[in-house]
Structures are given as C-alpha cells and as structure tokens.
C-alpha positions as YAML, in Angstrom:
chain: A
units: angstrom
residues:
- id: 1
  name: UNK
  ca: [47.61, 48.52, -9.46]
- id: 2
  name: UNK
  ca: [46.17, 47.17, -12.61]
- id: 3
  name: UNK
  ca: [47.80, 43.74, -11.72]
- id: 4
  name: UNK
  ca: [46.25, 43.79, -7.89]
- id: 5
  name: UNK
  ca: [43.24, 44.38, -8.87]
- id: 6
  name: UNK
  ca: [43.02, 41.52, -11.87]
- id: 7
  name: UNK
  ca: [44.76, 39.29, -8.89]
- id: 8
  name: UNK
  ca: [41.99, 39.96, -6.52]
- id: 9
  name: UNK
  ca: [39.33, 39.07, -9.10]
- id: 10
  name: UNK
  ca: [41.17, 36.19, -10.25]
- id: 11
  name: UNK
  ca: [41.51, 35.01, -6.74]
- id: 12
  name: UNK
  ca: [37.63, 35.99, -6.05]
- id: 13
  name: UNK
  ca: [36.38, 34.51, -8.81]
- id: 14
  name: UNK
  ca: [38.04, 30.91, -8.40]
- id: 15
  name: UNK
  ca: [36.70, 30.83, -4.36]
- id: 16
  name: UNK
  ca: [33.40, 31.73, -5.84]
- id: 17
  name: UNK
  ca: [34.02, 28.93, -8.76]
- id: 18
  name: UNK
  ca: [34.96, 25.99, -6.16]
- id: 19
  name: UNK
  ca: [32.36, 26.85, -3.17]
- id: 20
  name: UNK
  ca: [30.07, 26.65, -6.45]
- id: 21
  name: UNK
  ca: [31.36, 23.52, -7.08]
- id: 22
  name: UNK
  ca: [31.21, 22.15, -3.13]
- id: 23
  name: UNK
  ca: [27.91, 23.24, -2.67]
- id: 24
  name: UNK
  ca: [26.98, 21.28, -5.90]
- id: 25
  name: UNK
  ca: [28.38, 17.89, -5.24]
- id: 26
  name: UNK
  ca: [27.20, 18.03, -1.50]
- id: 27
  name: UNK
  ca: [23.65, 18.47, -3.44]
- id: 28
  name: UNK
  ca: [24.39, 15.49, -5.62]
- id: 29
  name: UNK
  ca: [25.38, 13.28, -2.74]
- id: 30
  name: UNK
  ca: [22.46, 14.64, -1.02]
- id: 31
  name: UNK
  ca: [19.93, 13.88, -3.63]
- id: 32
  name: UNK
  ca: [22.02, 10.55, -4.49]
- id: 33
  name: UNK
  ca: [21.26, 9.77, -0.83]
- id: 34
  name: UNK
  ca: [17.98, 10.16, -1.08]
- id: 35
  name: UNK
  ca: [17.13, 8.44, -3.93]
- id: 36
  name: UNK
  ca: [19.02, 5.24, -2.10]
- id: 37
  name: UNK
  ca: [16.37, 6.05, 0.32]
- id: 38
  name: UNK
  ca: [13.45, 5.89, -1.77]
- id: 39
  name: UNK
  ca: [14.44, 2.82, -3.79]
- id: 40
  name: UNK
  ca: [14.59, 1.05, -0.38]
- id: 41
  name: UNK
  ca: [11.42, 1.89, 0.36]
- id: 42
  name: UNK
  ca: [9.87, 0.62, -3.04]
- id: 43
  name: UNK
  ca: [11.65, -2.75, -2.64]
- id: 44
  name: UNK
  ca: [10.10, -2.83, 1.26]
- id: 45
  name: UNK
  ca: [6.74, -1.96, -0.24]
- id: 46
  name: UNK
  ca: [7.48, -4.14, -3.06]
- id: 47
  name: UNK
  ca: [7.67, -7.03, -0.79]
- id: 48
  name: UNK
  ca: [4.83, -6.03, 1.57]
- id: 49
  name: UNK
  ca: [2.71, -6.10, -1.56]
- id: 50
  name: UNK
  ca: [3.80, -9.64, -2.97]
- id: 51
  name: UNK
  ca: [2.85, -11.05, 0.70]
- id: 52
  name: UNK
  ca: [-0.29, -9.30, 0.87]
- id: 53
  name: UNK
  ca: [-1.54, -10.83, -2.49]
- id: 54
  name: UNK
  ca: [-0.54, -13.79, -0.60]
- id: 55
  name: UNK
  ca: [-2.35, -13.86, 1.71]
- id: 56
  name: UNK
  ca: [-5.14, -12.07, -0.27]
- id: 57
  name: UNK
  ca: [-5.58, -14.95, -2.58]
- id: 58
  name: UNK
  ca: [-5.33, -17.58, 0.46]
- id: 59
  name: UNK
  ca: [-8.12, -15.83, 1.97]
- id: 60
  name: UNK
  ca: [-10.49, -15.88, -1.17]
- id: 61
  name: UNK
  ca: [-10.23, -19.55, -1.33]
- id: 62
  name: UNK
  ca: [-13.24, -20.75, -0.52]
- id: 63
  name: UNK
  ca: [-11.66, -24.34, 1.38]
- id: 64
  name: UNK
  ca: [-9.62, -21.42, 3.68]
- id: 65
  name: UNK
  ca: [-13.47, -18.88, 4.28]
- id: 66
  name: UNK
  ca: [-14.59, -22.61, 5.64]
- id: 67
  name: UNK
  ca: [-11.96, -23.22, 7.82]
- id: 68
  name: UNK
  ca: [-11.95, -19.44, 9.10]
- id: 69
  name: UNK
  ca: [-15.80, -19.35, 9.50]
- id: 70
  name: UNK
  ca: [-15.24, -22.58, 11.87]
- id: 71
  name: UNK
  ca: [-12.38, -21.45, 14.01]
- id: 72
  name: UNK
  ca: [-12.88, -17.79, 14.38]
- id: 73
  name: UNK
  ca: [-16.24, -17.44, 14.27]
- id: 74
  name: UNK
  ca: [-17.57, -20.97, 15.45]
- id: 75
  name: UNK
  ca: [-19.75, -21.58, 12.64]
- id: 76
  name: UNK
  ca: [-21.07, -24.98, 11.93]
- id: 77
  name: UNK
  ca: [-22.48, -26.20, 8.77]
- id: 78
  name: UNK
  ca: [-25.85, -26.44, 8.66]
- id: 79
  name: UNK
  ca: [-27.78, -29.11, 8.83]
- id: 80
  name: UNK
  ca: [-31.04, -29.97, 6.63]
- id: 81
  name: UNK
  ca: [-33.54, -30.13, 10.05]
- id: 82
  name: UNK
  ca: [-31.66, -27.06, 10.34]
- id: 83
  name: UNK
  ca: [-33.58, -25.10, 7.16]
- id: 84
  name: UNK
  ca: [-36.79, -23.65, 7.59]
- id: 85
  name: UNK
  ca: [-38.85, -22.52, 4.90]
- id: 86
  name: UNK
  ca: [-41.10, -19.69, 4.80]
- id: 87
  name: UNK
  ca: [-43.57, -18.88, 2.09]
- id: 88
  name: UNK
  ca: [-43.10, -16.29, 0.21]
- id: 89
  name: UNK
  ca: [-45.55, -13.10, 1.06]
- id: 90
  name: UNK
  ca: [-47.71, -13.08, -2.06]
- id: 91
  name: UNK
  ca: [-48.92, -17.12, -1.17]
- id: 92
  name: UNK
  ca: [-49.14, -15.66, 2.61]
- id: 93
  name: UNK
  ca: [-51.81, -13.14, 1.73]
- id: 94
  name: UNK
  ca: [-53.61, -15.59, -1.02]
- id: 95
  name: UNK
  ca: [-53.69, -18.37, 1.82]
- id: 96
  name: UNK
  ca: [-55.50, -15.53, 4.30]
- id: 97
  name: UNK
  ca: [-57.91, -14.72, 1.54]
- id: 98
  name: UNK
  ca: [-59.34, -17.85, 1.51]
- id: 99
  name: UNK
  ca: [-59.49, -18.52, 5.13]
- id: 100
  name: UNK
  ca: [-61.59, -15.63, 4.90]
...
C-alpha cells in the first residue's frame, strides 16, 4: 500500500514537473517571438526615421523652400517696382500735425 501510494505521487509529481516545464518553454518561445516582433519594428521605424531626416533636412534648405514656393505655391520673386513703402505711423501722425 505504502509502495502505491509513493508510486502515485511519484507518477503525479513528474506530470506536474513536465506540464511545468511545457508550459514554460511555450512561454519562452512565446516571448522569444515577440521580441523578434518588436526588434522588427524598431529596425522599420529605424529606417522611417533616417528617411524622414532626409527629407527633413532637404526641405530646410533654403535653394529647395525656393523651388517649392515656385512650383507648389506659384510664387514669383519679387520685383523692386514690386515694393511699396509705407511710413511708419509715428511720421504719419507728425506729417497730419502739420498739415494742420
């Protein structure tokens, strides 16, 4: 009886032992799995990032605003008959003083 019963726990212990141990390696691969997943990601975003500051620093140039501000937006540069000057209010008010 003695022997049955140390049997049984023997036998109930070791299942218990290896599902243990299945459970924990499916976890591992799991997590492994993810982790894969996640360093993917980084190099993706990595490399989105590197093209972005690309483009970032093509757009800052000022040669590449010019070129935009012409095509996109149909700006022309301007012209001196173009530029009007307007005097400033203080010399406004002084020149209506006088006039009156």
């Amino acid at each position: 009886m003695i022997k049955f019963k140390f049997l049984t726990f023997f036998i109930l212990f070791n299942l218990s032992f290896l599902f243990i141990k299945i459970y924990q390696h499916n976890k591992s691969v799991q997590l492994n799995y993810d982790r894969q997943k996640l360093e993917n990601r980084r190099t993706e975003l990595t490399k989105e990032k590197d093209k972005l500051l690309v483009k970032l620093s093509k757009i800052k140039n000022p040669k590449q605003i010019k070129k935009l501000a012409q095509k996109k937006l149909g700006l022309r540069p301007v012209k001196l008959a173009q530029i009007i000057n307007y005097p400033e209010q203080g010399a406004k008010s002084k020149e209506i003083e006088k006039a009156l």
